[in-house]
C-alpha positions as CSV (number, residue, x, y, z in Angstrom):
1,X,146.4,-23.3,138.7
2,X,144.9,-20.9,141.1
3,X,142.9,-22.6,144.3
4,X,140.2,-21.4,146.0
5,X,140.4,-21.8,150.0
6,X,136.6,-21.6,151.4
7,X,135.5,-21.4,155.1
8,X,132.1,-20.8,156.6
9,X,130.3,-21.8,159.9
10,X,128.0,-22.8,158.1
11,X,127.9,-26.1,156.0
12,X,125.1,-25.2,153.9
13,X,126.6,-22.1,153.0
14,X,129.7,-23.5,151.6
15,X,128.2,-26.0,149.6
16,X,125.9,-22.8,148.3
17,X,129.2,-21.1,147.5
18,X,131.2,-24.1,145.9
19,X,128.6,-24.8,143.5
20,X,127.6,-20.8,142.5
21,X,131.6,-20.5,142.2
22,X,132.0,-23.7,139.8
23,X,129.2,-22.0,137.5
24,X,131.9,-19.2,136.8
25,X,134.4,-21.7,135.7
26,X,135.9,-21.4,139.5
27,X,136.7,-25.1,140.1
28,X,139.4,-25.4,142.0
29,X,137.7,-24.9,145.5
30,X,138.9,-26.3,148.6
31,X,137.4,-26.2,151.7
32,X,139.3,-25.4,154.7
33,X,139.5,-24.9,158.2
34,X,141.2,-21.7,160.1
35,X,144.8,-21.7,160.0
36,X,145.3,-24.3,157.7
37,X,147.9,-24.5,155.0
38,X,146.7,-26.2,151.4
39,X,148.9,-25.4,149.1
40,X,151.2,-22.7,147.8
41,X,149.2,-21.5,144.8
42,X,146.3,-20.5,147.2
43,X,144.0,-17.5,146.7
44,X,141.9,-17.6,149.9
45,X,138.4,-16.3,149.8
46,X,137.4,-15.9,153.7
47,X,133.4,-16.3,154.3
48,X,132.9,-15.4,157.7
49,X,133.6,-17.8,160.5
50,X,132.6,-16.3,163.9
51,X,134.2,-13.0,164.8
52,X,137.5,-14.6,166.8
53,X,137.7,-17.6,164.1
54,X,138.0,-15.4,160.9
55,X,140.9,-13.5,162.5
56,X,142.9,-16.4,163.3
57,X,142.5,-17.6,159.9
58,X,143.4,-14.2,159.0
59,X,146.8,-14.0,160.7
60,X,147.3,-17.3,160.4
61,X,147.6,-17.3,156.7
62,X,149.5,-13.7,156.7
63,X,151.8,-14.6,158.2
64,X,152.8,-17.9,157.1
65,X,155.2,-17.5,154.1
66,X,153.9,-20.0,151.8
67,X,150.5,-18.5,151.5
68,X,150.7,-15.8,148.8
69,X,147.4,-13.4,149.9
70,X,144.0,-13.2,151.1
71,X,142.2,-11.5,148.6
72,X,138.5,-11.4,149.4
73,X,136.4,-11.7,152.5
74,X,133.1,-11.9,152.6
75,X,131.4,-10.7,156.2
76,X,128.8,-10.9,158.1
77,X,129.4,-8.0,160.3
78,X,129.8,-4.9,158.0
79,X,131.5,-3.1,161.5
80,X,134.7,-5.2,160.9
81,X,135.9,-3.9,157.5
82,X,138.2,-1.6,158.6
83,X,140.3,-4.6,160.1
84,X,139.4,-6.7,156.7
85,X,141.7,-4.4,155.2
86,X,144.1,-3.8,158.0
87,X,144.7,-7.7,157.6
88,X,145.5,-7.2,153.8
89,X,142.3,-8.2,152.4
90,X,142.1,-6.1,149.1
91,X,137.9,-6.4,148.9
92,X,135.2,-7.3,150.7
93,X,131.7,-8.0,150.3
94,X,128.5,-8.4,152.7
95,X,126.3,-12.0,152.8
96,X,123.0,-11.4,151.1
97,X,120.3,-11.1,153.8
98,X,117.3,-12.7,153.8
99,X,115.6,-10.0,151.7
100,X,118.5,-10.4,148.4
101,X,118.8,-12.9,145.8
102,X,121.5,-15.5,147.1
103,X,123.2,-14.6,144.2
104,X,124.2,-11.5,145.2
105,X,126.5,-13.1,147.5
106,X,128.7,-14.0,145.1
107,X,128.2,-11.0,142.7
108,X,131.5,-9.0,143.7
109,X,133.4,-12.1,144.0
110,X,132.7,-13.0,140.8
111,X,133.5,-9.7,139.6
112,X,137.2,-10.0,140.9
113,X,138.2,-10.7,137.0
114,X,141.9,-11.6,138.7
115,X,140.1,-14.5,140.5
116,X,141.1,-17.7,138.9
117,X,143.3,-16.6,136.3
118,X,146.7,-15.3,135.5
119,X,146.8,-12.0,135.1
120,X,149.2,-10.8,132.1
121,X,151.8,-7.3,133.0
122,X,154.0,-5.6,130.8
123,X,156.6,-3.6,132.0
124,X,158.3,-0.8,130.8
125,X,161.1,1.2,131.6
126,X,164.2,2.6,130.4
127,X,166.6,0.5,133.4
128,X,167.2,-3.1,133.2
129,X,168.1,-3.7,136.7
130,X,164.2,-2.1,137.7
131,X,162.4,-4.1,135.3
132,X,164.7,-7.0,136.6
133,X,163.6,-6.2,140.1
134,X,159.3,-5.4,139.0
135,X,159.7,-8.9,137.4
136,X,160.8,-11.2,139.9
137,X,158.2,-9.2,143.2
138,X,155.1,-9.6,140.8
139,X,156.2,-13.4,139.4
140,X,156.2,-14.1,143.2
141,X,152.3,-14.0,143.2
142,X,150.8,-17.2,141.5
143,X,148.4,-15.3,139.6
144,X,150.5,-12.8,137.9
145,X,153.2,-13.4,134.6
146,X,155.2,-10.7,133.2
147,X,154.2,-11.5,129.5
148,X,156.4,-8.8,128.1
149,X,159.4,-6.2,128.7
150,X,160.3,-2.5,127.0
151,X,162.7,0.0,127.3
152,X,161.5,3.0,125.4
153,X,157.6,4.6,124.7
154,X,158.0,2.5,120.6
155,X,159.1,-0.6,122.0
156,X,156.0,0.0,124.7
157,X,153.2,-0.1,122.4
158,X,155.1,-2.5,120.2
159,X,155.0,-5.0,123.0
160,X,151.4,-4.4,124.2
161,X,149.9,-4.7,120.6
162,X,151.7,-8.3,120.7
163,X,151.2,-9.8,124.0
164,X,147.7,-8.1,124.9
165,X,148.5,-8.0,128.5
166,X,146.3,-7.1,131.5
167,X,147.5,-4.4,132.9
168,X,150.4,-1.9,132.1
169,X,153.5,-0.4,134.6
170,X,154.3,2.2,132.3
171,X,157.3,4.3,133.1
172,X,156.9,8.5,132.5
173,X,160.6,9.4,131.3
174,X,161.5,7.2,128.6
175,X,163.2,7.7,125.3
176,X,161.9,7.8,121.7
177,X,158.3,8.2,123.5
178,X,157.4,9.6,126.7
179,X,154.9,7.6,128.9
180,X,152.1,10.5,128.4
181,X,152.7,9.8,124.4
182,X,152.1,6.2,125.1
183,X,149.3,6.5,126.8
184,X,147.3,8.7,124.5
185,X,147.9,6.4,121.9
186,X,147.0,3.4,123.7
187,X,143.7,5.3,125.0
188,X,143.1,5.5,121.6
189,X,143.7,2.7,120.0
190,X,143.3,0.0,122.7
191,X,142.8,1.3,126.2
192,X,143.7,-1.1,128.9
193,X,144.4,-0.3,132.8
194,X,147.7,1.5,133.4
195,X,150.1,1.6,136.5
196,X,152.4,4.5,136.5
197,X,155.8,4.0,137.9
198,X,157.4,7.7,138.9
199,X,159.9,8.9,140.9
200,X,159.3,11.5,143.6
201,X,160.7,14.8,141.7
202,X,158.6,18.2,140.8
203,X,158.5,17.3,137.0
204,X,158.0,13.9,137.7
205,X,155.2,14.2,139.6
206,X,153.4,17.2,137.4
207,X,153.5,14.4,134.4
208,X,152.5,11.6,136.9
209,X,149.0,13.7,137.3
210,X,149.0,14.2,133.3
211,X,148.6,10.9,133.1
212,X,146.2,10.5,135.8
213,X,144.2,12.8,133.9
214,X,144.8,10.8,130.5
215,X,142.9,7.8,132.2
216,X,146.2,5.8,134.0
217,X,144.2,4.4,137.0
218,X,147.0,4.5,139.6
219,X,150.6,4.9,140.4
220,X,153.6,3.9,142.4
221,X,156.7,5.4,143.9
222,X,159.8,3.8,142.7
223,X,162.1,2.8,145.8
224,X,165.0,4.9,144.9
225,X,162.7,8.2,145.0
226,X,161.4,7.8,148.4
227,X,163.4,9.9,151.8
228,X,163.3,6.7,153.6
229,X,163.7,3.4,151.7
230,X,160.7,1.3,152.5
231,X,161.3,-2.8,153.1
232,X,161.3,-5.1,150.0
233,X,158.5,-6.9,151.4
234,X,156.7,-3.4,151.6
235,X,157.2,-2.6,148.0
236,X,156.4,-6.1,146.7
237,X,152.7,-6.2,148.7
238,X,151.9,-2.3,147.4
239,X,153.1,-3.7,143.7
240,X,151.2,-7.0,143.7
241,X,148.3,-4.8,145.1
242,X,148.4,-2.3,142.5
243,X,148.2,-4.4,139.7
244,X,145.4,-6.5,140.8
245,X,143.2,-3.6,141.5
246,X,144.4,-2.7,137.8
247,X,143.4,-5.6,136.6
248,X,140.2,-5.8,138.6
249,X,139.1,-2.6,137.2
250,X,139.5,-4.1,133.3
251,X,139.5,-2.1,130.0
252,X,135.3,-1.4,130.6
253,X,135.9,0.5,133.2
254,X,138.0,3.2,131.6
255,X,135.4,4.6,129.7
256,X,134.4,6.5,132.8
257,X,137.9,7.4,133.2
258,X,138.0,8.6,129.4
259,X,134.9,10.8,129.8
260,X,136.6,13.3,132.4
261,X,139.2,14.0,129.9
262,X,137.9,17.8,128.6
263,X,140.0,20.6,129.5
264,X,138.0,23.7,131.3
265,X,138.5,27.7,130.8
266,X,137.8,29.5,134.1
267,X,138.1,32.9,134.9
268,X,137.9,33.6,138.7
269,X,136.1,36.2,139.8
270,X,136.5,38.4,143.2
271,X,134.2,37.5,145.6
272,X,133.9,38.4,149.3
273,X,135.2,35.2,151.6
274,X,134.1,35.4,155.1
275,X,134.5,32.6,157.6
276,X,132.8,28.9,156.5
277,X,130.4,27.7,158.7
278,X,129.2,25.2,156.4
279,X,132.4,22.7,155.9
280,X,132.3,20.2,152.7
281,X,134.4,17.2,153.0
282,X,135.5,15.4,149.8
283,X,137.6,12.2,149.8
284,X,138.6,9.6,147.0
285,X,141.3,7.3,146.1
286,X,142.3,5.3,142.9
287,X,140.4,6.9,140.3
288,X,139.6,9.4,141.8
289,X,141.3,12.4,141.1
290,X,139.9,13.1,137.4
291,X,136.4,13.0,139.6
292,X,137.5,15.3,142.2
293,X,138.6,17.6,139.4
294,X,135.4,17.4,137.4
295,X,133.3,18.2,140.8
296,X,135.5,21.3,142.0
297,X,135.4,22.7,138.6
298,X,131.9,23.0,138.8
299,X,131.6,24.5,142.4
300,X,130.3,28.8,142.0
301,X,133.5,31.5,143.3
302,X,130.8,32.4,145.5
303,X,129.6,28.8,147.7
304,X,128.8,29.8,151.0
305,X,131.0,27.1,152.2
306,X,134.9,25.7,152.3
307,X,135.8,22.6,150.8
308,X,138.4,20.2,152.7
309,X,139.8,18.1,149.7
310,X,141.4,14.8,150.8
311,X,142.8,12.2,148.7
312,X,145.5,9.2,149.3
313,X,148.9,10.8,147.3
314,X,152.2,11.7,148.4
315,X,153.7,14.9,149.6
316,X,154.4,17.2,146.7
317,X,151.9,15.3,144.7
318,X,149.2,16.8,147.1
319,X,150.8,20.5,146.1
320,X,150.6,19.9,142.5
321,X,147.1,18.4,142.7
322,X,146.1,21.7,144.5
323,X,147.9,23.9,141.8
324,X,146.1,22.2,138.6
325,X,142.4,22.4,141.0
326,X,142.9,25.7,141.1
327,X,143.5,26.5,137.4
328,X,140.6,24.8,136.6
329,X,137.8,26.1,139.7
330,X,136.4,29.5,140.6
331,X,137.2,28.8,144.0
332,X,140.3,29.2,145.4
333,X,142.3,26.1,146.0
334,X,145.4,25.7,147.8
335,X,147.3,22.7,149.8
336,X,146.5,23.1,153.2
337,X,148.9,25.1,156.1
338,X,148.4,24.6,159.6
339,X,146.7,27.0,161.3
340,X,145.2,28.8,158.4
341,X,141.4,30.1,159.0
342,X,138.8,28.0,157.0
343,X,137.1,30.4,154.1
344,X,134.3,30.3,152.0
345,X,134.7,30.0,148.4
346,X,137.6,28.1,149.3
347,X,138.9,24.5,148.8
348,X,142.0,23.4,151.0
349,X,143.7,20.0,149.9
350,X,145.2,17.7,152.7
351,X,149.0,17.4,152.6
352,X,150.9,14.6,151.8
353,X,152.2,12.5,155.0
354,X,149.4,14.4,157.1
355,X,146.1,13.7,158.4
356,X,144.0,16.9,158.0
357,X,141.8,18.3,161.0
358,X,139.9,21.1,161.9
359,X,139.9,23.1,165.6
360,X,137.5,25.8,167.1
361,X,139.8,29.0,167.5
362,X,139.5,32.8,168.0
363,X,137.2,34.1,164.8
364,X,136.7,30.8,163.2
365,X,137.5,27.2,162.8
366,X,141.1,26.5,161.6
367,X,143.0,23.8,160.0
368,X,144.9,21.2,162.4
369,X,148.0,19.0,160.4
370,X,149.2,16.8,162.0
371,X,151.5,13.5,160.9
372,X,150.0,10.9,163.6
373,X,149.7,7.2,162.5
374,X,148.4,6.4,159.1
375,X,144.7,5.3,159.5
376,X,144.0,2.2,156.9
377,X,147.3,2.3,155.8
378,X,147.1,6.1,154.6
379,X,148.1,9.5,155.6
380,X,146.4,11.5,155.0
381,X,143.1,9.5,156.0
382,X,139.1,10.5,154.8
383,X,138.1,9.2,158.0
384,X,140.4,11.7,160.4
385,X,139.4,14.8,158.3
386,X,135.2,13.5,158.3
387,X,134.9,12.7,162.5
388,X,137.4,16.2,163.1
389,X,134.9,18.6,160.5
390,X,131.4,16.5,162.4
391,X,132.6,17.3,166.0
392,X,133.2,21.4,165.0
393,X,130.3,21.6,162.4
394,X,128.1,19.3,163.3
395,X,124.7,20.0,160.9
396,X,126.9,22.1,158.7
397,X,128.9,19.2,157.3
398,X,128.3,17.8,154.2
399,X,130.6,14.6,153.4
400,X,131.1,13.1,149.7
401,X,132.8,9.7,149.4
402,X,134.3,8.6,146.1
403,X,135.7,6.3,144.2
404,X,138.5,4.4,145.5
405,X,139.9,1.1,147.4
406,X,139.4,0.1,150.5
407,X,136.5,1.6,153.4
408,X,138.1,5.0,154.2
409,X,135.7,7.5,155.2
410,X,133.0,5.0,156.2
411,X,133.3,5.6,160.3
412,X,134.0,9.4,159.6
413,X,131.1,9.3,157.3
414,X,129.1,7.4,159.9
415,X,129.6,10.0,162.2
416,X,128.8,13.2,160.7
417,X,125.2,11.2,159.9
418,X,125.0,11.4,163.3
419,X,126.0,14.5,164.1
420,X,123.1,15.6,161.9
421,X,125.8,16.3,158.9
422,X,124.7,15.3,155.3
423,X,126.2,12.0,153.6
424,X,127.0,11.9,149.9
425,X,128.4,8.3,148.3
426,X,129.4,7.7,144.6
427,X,127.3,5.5,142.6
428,X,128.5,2.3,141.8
429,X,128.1,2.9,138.0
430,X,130.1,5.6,137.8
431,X,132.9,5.0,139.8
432,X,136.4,3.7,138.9
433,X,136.6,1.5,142.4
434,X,133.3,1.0,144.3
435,X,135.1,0.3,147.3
436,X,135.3,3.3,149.6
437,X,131.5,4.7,148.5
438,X,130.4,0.9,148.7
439,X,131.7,1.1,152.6
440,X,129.9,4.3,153.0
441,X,126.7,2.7,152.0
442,X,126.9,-0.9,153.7
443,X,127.4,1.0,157.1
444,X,124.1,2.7,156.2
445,X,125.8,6.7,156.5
446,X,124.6,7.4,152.8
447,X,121.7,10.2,152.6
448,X,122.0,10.3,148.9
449,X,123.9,7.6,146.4
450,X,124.4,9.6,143.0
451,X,126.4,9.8,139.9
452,X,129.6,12.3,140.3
453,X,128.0,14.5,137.5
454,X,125.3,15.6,139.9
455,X,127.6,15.9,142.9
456,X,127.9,19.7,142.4
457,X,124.8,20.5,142.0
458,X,123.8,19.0,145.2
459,X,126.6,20.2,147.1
460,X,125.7,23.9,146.2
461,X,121.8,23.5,147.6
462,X,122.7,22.0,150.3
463,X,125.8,24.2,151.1
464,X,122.7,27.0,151.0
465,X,120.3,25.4,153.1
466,X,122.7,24.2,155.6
467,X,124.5,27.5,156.3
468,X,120.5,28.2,157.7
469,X,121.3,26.0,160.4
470,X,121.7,27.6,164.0
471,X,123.7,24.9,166.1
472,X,126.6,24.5,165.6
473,X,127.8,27.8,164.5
474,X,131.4,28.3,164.7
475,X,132.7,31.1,166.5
């Protein structure tokens, strides 16, 4: 049974928490001190101690082998988030201040739907040995059972109409049925969150998108597909990850996925580009790329403004991402290259494996790739592309945050608000994840929270009045 591991500086508080967390069934809670070990089935929940006491805890419990994961931390100092998630939190949430219900405290913790039960995976893929290998890394958490195992796209939906499980790690290349037949049907007939497993070839990764676009919320690299072969330990933490944030988003949330689904029919026209002065930054993560598609689709040929595209995939993913943008935009949209001059009417998407910058040069601002370290665990990072585009265009930046795990984009967000930039975050409502937006907002760098429907609207005003703007101008 899962436990609950509890620690405040507060007394009151945790007695607050205990008995809000038993109303949701949550009963199992123990209350602990920093560094302390109770038991091997623990799910820690972290409220915050004082700054230097919370990271001990932290570490502590990371690095000890018999604790599985810390899961949620709930802070009291929004500015630490970024080294929440370095730690391996996968959420966070703020303490209500004086002004909130106390129940909203408790409100995203509760919404956690992996917290204080077993969540239920199917596998399925064509090779024994790699479902024998998924199996035995996810059955290492406490809170997740492999309910159920296939080897073909039949056998798949078979096996998910019995067992009713959770979450899906669906392979793409299977026989009898594809994984992109699989998934229409079950997006039919009983949608439920679905992990892609793909190896890193052209084809591959073309269909990986598909599904993306189909309503699978994420995907993984299988380890024999990667240049370098990452550390077991590596692949079992990204895995376990996955899946909960699969299981966290639940079968309700797919609707918004399912609504992004319609195909477009554009025909670009030829428009004079000239160099961007006004820069648009948009980032997003799991979820996120069916919304990044339904916004760029919608941007004029003509916006009097380039669009840096950034979101957390793989090389040659990146490429393909670009490719199927394009088909579907008036504007022009290409995976970045080094040194290239920064248009309007033009949307550049970071590359894989780098972070994406922009540099002053002779006749206009240019892209700057570089590889660098990864920046919350990613590469290429929101917040590199967001605090590069503020220092150059200052005013003339307008920043969208979507969906998507984690607080990427929140400093680089931060500081195009104060470089006079514009701040755009995701409603909660309409987003897949309402983790990176949510950052964006808790920092307070949001001008404007919206629904992604209205994003491109917004973007092409404000492209218009901010290309008015006299500082800052690039030359």
């Amino acid at each position: 049974m899962t436990e609950i591991g509890m620690t405040d500086a507060f007394r009151f508080l945790q007695l607050f928490i205990a008995r809000a967390l038993n109303s949701y069934g949550l009963r199992n809670i123990q209350e602990i001190e920093s560094g302390e070990k109770t038991g091997d089935e623990l799910v820690k929940i972290s409220f915050s101690l004082l700054f230097w006491k919370m990271f001990f805890f932290m570490i502590t419990h990371r690095c000890n082998p018999f604790n599985k994961a810390i899961v949620g931390i709930i802070l009291s100092q929004r500015f630490i988030m970024e080294e929440v998630f370095q730690k391996g939190s996968i959420t966070y949430m703020t303490k209500s201040s004086p002004t909130e219900k106390p129940e909203d405290a408790i409100r995203g913790l509760v919404e956690m739907r992996w917290i204080g039960k077993t969540i239920r995976v199917v596998i399925a893929d064509d090779s024994r040995l790699l479902r024998r290998m998924v199996r035995d890394l996810l059955e290492s958490s406490s809170n997740i059972c492999v309910v159920g195992e296939a080897s073909d796209g039949e056998e798949t939906l078979e096996v998910v109409e019995r067992t009713n499980p959770d979450v899906l790690l669906l392979d793409i290349v299977m026989p009898k049925k594809d994984g992109i037949s699989v998934i229409k049907e079950l997006m039919k007939k009983r949608p439920l969150p679905i992990v892609i497993f793909s190896s890193l070839t052209h084809d591959n990764a073309d269909i990986t998108l598909t599904a993306l676009e189909l309503g699978a919320v994420d995907f993984l690299l299988k380890p024999g597909s990667l240049p370098v072969p990452p550390d077991i330990g590596i692949i079992k933490d990204e895995l376990i990850k996955k899946i909960r944030i699969a299981a966290y988003i639940g079968p309700v949330r797919l609707t918004i996925n399912r609504m992004m689904l319609q195909r477009f029919d554009i025909k670009k026209t030829q428009f004079t580009h000239k160099i961007a002065n006004v820069v648009v930054v948009i980032g997003a993560s799991t979820g996120g790329p069916s919304i990044v598609r339904q916004i760029i689709s919608r941007l004029p040929g003509d916006l009097p403004a380039a669009v840096l595209i950034v979101v957390h995939m793989p090389p040659l993913f990146t490429k393909l991402f670009a490719e199927r943008l394009d088909q579907v935009s008036s504007l022009i949209v290409k995976e970045a290259v080094d040194g290239e001059k920064i248009l309007t009417g033009h949307a550049y998407v970071a590359p894989g494996d780098f972070h994406m910058y922009v540099r002053k040069a002779i006749g206009g601002a240019v892209i700057s790739l570089k590889k660098g370290p990864k920046i919350h665990g990613v590469r290429p990072a929101l917040d590199a592309t967001l605090e590069s585009v503020a220092d150059v265009f200052g005013p003339r930046t307008i920043a969208v945050v979507l969906t998507g795990m984690g607080c990427d984009g929140a400093r680089g967000a931060l500081k195009v608000k104060k470089h006079g930039g514009y701040v755009i975050a995701q409603d909660e409502a309409s987003s897949i994840i309402y983790g990176m937006p949510k950052a964006v907002v808790d920092v307070g760098a949001a001008d404007l929270v919206i629904n992604y429907r209205a994003i491109p609207d917004v973007i092409v005003r404000l492209s218009r009045i901010r290309e008015k703007v006299v500082d800052y101008h690039v030359k």
